[in-house]
PDB file of N, CA, C, O and CB in Angstrom:
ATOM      1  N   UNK A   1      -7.087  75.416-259.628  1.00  0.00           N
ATOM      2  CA  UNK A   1      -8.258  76.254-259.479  1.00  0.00           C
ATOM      3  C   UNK A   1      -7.871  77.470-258.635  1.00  0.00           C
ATOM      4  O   UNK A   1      -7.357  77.284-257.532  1.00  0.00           O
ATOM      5  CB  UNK A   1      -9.439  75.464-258.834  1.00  0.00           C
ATOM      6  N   UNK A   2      -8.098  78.734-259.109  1.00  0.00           N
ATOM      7  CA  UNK A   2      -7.762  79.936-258.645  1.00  0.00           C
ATOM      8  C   UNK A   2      -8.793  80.612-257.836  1.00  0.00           C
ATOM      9  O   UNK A   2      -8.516  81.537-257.072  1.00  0.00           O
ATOM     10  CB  UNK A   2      -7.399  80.689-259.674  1.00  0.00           C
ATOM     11  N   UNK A   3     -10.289  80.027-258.050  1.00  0.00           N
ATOM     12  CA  UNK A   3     -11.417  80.534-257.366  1.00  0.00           C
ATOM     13  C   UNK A   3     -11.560  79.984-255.628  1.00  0.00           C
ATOM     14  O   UNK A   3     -11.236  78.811-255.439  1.00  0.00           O
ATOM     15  CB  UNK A   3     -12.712  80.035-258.322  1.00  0.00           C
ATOM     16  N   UNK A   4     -12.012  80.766-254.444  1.00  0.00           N
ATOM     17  CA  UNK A   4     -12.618  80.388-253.634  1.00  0.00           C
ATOM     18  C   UNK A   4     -13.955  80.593-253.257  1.00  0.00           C
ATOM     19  O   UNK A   4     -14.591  81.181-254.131  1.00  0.00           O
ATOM     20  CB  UNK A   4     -12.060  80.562-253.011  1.00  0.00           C
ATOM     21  N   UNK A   5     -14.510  80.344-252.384  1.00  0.00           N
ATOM     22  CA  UNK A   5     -16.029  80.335-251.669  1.00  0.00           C
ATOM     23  C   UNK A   5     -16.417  81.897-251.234  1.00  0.00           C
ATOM     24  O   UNK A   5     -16.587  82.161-250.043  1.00  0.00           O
ATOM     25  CB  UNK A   5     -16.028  79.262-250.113  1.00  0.00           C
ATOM     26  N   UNK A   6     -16.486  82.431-251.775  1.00  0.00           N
ATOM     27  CA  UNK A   6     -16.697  84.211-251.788  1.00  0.00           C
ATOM     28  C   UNK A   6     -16.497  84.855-252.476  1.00  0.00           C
ATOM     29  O   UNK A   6     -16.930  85.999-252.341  1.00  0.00           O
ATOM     30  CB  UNK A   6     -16.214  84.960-251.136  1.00  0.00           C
ATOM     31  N   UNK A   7     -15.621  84.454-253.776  1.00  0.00           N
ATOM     32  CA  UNK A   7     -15.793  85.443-254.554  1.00  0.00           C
ATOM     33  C   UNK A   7     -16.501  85.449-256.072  1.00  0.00           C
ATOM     34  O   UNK A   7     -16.995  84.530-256.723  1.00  0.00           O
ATOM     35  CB  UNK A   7     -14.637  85.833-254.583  1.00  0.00           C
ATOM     36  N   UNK A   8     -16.371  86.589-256.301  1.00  0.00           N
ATOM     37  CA  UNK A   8     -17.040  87.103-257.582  1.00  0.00           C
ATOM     38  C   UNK A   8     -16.268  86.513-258.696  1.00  0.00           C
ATOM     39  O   UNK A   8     -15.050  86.479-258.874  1.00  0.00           O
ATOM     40  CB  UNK A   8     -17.065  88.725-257.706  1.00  0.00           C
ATOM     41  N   UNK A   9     -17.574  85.905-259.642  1.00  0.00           N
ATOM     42  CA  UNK A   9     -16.245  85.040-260.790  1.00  0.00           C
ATOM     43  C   UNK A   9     -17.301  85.501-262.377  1.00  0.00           C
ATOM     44  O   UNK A   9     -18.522  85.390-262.487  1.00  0.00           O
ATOM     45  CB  UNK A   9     -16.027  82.365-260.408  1.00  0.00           C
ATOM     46  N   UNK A  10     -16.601  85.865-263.113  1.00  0.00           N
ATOM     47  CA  UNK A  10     -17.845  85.889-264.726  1.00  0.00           C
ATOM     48  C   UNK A  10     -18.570  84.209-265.086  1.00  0.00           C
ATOM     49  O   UNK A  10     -18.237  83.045-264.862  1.00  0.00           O
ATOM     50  CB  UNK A  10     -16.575  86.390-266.677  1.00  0.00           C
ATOM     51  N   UNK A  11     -19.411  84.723-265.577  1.00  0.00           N
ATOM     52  CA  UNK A  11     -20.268  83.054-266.078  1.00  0.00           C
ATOM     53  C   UNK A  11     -21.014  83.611-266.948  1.00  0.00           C
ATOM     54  O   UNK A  11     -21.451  84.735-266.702  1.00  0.00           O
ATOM     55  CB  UNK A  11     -21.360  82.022-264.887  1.00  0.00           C
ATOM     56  N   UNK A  12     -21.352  82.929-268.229  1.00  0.00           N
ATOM     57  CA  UNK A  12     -22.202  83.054-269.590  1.00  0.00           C
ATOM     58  C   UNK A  12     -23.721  82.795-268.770  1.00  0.00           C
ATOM     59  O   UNK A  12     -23.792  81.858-267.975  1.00  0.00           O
ATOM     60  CB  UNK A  12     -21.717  81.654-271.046  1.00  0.00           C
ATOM     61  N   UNK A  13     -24.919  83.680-269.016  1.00  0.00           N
ATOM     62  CA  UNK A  13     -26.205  83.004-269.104  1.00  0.00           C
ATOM     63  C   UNK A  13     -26.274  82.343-270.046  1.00  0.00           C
ATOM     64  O   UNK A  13     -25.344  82.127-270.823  1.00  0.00           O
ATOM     65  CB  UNK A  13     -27.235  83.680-269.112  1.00  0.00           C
ATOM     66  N   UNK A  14     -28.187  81.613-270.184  1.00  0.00           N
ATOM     67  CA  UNK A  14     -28.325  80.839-271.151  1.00  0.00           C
ATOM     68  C   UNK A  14     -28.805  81.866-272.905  1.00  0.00           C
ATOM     69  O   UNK A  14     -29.475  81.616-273.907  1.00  0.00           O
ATOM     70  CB  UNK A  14     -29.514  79.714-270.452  1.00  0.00           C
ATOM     71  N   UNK A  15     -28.030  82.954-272.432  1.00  0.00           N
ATOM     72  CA  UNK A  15     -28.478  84.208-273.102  1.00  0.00           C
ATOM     73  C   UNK A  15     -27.172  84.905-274.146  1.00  0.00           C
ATOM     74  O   UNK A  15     -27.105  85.702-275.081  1.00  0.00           O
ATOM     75  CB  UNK A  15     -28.948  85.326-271.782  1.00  0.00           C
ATOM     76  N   UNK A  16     -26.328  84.139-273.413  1.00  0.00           N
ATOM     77  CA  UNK A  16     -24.892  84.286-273.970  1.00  0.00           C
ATOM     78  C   UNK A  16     -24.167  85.423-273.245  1.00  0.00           C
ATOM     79  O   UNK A  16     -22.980  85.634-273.492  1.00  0.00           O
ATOM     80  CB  UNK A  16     -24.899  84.596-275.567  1.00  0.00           C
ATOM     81  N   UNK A  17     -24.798  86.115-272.417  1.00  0.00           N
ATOM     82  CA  UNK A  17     -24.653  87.493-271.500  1.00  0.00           C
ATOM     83  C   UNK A  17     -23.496  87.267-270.433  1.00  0.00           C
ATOM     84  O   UNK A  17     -23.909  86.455-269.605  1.00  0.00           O
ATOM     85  CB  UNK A  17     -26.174  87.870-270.609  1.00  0.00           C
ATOM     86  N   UNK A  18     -22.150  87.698-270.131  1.00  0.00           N
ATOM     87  CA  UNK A  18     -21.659  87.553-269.487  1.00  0.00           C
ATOM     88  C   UNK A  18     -21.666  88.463-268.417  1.00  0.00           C
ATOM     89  O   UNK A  18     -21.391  89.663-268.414  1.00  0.00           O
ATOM     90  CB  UNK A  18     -20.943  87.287-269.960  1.00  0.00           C
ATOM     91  N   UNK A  19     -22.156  87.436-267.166  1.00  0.00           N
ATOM     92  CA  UNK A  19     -22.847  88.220-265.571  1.00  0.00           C
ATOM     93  C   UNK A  19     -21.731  87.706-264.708  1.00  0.00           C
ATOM     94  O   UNK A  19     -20.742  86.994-264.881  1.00  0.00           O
ATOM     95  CB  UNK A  19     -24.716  87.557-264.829  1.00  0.00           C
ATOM     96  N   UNK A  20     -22.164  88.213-263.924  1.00  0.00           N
ATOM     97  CA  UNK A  20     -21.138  87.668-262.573  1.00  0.00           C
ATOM     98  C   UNK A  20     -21.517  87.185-261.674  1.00  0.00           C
ATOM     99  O   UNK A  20     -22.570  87.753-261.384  1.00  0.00           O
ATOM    100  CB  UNK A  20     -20.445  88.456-261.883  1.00  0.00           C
ATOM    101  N   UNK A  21     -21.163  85.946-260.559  1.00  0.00           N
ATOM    102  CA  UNK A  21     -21.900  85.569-259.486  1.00  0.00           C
ATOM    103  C   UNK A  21     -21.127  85.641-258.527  1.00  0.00           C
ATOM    104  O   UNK A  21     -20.013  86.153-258.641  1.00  0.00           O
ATOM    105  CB  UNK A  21     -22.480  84.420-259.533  1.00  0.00           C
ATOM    106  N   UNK A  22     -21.634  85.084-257.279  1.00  0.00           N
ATOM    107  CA  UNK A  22     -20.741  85.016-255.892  1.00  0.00           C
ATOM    108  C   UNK A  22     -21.059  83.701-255.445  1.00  0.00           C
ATOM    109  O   UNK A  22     -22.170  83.301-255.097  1.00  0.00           O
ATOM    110  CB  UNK A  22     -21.108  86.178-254.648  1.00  0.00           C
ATOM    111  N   UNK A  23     -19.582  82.818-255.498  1.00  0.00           N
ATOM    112  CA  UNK A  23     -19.320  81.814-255.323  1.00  0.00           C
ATOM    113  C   UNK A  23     -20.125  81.195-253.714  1.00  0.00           C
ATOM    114  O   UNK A  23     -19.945  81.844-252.683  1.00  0.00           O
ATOM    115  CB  UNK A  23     -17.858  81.908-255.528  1.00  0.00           C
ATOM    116  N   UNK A  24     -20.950  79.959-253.703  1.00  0.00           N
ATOM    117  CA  UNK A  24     -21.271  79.675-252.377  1.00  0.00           C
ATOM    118  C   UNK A  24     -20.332  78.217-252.224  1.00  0.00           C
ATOM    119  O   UNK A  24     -19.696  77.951-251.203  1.00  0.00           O
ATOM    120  CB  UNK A  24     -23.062  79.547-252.135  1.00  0.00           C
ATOM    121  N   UNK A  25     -20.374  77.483-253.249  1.00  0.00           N
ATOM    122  CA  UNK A  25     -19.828  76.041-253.411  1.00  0.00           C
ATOM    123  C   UNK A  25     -19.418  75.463-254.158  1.00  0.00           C
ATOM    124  O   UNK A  25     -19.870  75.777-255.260  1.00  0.00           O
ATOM    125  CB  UNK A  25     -20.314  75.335-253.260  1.00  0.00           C
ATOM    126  N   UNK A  26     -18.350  74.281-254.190  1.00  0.00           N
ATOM    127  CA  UNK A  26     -18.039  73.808-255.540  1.00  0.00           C
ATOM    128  C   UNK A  26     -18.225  72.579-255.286  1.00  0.00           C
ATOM    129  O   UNK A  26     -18.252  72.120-254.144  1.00  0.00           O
ATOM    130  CB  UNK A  26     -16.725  74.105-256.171  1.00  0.00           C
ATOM    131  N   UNK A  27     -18.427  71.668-256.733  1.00  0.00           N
ATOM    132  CA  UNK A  27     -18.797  70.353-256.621  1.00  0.00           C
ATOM    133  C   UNK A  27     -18.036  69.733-257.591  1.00  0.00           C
ATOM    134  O   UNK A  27     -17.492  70.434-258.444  1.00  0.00           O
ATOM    135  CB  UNK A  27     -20.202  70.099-256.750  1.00  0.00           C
ATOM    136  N   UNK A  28     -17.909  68.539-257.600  1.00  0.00           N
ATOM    137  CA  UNK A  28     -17.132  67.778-258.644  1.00  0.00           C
ATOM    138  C   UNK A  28     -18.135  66.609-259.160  1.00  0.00           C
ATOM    139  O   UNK A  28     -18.876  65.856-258.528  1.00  0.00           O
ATOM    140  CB  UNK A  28     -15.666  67.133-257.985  1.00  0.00           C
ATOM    141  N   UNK A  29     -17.907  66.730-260.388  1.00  0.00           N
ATOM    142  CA  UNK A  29     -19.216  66.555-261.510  1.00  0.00           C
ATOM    143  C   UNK A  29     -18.428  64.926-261.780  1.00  0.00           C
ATOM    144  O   UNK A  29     -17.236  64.729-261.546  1.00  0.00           O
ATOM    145  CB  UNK A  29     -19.346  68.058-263.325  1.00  0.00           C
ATOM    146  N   UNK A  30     -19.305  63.953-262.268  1.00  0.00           N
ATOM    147  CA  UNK A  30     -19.190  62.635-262.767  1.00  0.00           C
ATOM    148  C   UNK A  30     -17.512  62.886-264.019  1.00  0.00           C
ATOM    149  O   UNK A  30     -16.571  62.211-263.601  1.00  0.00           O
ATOM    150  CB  UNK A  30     -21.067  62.155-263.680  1.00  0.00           C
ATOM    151  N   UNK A  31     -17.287  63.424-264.879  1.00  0.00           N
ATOM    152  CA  UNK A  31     -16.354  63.236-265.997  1.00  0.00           C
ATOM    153  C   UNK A  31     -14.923  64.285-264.683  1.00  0.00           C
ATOM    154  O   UNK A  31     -13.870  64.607-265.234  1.00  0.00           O
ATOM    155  CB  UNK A  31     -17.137  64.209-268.071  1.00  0.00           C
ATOM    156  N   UNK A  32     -15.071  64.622-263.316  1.00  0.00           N
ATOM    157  CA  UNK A  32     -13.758  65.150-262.757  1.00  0.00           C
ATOM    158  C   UNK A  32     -13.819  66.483-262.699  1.00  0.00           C
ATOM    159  O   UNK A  32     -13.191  67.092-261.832  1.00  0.00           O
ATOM    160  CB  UNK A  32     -12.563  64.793-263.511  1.00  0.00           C
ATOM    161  N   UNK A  33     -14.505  67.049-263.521  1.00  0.00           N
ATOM    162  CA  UNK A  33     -14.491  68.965-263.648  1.00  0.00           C
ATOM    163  C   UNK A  33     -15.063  69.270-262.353  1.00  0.00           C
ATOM    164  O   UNK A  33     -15.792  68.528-261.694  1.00  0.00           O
ATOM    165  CB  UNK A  33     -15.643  69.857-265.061  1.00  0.00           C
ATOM    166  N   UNK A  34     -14.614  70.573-262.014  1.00  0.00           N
ATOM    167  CA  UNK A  34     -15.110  71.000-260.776  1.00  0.00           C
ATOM    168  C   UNK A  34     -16.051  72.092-261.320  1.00  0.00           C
ATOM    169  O   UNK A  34     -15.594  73.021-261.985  1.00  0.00           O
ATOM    170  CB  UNK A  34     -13.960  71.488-259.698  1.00  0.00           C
ATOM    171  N   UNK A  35     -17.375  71.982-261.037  1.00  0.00           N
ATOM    172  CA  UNK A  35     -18.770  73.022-261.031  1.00  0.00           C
ATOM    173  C   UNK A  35     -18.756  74.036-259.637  1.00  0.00           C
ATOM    174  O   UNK A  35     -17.945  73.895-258.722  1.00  0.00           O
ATOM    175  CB  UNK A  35     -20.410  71.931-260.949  1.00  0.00           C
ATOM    176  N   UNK A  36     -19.751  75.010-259.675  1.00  0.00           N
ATOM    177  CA  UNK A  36     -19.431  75.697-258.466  1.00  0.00           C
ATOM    178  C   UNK A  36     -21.195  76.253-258.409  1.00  0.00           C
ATOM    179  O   UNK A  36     -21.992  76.128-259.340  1.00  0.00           O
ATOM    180  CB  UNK A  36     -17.927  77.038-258.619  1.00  0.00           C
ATOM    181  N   UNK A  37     -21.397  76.687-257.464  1.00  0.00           N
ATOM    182  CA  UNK A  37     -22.344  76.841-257.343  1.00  0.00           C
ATOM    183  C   UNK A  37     -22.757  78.584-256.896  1.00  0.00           C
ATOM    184  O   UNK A  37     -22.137  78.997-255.916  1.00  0.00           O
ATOM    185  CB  UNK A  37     -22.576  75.768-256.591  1.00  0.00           C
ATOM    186  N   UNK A  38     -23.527  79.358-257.414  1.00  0.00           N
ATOM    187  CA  UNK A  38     -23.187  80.805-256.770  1.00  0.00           C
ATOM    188  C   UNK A  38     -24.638  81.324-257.175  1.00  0.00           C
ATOM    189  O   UNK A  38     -25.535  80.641-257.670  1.00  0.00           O
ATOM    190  CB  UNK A  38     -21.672  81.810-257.512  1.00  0.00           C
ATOM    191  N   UNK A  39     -24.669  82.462-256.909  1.00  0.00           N
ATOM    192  CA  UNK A  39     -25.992  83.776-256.450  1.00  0.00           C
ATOM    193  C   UNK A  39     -25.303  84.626-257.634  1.00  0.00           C
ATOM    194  O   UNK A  39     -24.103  84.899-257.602  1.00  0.00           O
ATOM    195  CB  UNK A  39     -25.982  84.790-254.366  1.00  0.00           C
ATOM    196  N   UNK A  40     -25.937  84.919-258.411  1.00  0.00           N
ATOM    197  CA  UNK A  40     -25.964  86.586-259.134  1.00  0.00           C
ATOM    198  C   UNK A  40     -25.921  87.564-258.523  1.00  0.00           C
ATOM    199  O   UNK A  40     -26.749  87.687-257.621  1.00  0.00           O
ATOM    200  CB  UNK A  40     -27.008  87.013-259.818  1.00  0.00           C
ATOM    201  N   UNK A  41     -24.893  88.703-258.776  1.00  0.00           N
ATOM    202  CA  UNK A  41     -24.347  89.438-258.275  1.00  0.00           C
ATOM    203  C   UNK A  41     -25.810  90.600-258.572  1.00  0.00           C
ATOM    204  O   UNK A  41     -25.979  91.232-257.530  1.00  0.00           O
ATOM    205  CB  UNK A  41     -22.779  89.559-258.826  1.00  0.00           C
ATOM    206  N   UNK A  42     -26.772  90.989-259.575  1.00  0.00           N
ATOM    207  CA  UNK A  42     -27.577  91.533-260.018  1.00  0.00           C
ATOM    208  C   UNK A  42     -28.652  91.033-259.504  1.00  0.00           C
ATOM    209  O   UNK A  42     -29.094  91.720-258.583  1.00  0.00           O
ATOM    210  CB  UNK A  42     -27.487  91.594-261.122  1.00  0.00           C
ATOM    211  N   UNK A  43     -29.395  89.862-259.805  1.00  0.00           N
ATOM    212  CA  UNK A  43     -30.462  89.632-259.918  1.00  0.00           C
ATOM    213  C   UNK A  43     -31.074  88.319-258.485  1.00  0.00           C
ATOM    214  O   UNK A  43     -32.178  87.900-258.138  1.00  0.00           O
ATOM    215  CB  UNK A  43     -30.459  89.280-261.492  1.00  0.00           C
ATOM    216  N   UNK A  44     -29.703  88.085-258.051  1.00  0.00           N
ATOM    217  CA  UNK A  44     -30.215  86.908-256.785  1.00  0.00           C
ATOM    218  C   UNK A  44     -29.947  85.374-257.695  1.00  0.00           C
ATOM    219  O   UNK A  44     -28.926  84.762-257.382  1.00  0.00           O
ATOM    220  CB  UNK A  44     -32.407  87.143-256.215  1.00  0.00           C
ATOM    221  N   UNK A  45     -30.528  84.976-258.412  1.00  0.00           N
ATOM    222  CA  UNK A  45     -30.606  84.228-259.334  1.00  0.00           C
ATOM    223  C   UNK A  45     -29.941  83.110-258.672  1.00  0.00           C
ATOM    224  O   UNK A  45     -29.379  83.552-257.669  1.00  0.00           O
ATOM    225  CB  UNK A  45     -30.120  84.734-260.556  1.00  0.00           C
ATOM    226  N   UNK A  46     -29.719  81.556-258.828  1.00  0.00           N
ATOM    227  CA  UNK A  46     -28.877  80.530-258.434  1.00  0.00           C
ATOM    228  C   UNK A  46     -27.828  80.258-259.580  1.00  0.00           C
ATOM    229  O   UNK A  46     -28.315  80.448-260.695  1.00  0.00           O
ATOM    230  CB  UNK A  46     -29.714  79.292-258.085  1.00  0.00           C
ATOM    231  N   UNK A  47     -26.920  79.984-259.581  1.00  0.00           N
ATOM    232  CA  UNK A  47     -25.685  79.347-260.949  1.00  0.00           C
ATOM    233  C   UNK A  47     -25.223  78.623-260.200  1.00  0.00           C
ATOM    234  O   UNK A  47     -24.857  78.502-259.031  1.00  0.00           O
ATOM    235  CB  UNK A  47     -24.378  80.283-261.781  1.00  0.00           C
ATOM    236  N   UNK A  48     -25.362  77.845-261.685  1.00  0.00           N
ATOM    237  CA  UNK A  48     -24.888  76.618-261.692  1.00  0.00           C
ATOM    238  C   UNK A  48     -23.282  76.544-262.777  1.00  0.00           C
ATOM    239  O   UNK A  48     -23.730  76.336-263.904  1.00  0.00           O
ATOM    240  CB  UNK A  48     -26.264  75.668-262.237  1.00  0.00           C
ATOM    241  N   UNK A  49     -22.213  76.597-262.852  1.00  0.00           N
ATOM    242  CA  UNK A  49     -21.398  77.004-263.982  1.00  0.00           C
ATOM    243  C   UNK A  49     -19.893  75.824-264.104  1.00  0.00           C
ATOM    244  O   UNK A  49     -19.051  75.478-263.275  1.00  0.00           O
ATOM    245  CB  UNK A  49     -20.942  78.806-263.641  1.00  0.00           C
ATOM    246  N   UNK A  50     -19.998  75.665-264.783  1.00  0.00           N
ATOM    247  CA  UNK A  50     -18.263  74.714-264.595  1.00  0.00           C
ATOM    248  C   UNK A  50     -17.126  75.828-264.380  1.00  0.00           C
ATOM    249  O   UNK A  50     -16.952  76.778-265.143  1.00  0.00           O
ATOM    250  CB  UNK A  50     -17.652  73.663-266.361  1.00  0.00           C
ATOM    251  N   UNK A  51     -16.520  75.612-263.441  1.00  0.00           N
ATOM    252  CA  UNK A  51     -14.938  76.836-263.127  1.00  0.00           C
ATOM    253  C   UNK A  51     -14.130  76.774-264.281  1.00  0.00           C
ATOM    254  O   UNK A  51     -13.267  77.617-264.525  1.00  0.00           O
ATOM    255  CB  UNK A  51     -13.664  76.354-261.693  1.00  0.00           C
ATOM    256  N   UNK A  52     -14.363  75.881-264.942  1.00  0.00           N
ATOM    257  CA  UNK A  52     -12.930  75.954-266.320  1.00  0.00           C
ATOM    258  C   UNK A  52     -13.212  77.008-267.505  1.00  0.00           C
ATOM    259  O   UNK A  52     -12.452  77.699-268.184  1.00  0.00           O
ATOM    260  CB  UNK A  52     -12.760  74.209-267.355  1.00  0.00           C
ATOM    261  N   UNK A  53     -14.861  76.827-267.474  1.00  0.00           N
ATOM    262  CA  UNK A  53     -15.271  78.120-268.453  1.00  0.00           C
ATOM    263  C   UNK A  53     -15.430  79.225-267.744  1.00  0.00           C
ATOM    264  O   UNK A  53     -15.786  80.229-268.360  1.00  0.00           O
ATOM    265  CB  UNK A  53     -16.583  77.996-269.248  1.00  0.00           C
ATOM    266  N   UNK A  54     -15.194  79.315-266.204  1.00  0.00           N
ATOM    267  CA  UNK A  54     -15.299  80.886-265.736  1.00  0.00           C
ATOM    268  C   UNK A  54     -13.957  81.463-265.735  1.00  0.00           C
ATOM    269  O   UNK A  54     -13.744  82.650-265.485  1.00  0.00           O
ATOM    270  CB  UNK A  54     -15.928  81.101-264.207  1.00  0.00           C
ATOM    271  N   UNK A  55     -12.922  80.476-266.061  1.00  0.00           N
ATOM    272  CA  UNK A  55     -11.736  80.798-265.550  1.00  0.00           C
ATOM    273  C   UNK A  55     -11.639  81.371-267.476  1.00  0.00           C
ATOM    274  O   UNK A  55     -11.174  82.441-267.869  1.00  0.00           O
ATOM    275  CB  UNK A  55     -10.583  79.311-264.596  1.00  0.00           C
ATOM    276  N   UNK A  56     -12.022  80.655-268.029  1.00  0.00           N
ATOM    277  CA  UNK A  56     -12.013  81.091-269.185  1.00  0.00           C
ATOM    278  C   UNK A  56     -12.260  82.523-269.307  1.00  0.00           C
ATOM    279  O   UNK A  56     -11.522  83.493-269.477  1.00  0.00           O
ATOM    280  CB  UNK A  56     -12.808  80.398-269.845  1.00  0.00           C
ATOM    281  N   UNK A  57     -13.439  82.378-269.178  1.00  0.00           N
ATOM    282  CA  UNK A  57     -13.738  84.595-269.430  1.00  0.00           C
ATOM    283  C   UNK A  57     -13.288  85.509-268.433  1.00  0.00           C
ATOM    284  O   UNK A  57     -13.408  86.734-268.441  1.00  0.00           O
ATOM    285  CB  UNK A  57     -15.574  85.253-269.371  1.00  0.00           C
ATOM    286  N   UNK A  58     -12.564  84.512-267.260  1.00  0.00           N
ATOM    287  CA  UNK A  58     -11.869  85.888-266.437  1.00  0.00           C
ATOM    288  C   UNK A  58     -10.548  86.266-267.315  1.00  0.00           C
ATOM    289  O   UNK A  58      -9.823  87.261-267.311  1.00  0.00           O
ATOM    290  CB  UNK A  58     -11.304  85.477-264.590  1.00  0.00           C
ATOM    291  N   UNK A  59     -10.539  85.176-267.995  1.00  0.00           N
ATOM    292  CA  UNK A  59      -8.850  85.658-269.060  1.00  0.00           C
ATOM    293  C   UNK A  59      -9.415  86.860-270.196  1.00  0.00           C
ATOM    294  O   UNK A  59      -8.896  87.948-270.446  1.00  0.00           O
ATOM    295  CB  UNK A  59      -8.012  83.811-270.392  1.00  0.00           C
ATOM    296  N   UNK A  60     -10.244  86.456-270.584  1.00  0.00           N
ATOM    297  CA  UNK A  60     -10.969  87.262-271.933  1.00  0.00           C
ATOM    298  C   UNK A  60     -11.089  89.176-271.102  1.00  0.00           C
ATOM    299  O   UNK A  60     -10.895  90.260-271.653  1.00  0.00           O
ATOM    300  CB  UNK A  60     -13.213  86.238-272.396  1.00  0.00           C
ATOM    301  N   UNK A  61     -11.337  88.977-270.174  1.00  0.00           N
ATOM    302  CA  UNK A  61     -12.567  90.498-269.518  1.00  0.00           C
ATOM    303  C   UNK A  61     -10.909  91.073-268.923  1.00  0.00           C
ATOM    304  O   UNK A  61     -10.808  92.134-268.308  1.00  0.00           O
ATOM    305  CB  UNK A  61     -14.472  89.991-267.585  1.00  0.00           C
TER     306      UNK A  61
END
């Protein structure tokens, strides 16, 4: 995992819209994946996102 607790990472809404948040926490989910928890960089908003698909669209952007 390349992300820490401050920074800015991409994440899909439920809109398909790729936004950005600011990392507050990460958690580790029942199947081992690590989730993270962050604020919208735009709108305040809470996310909720798995790091494997953010790490995903930081490759894509």
């Amino acid at each position: 995992m390349k992300y820490k607790v401050g920074d800015i990472v991409p994440y899909r809404n439920t809109r398909s819209n790729i936004k950005h948040a600011k990392i507050i926490s990460f958690e580790t989910v029942d199947n081992g994946k690590i989730w993270f928890w962050g604020i919208d960089t735009v709108t305040g908003a809470k996310v909720w996102y798995p790091v494997h698909q953010s790490e995903k669209l930081d490759l894509q952007t």
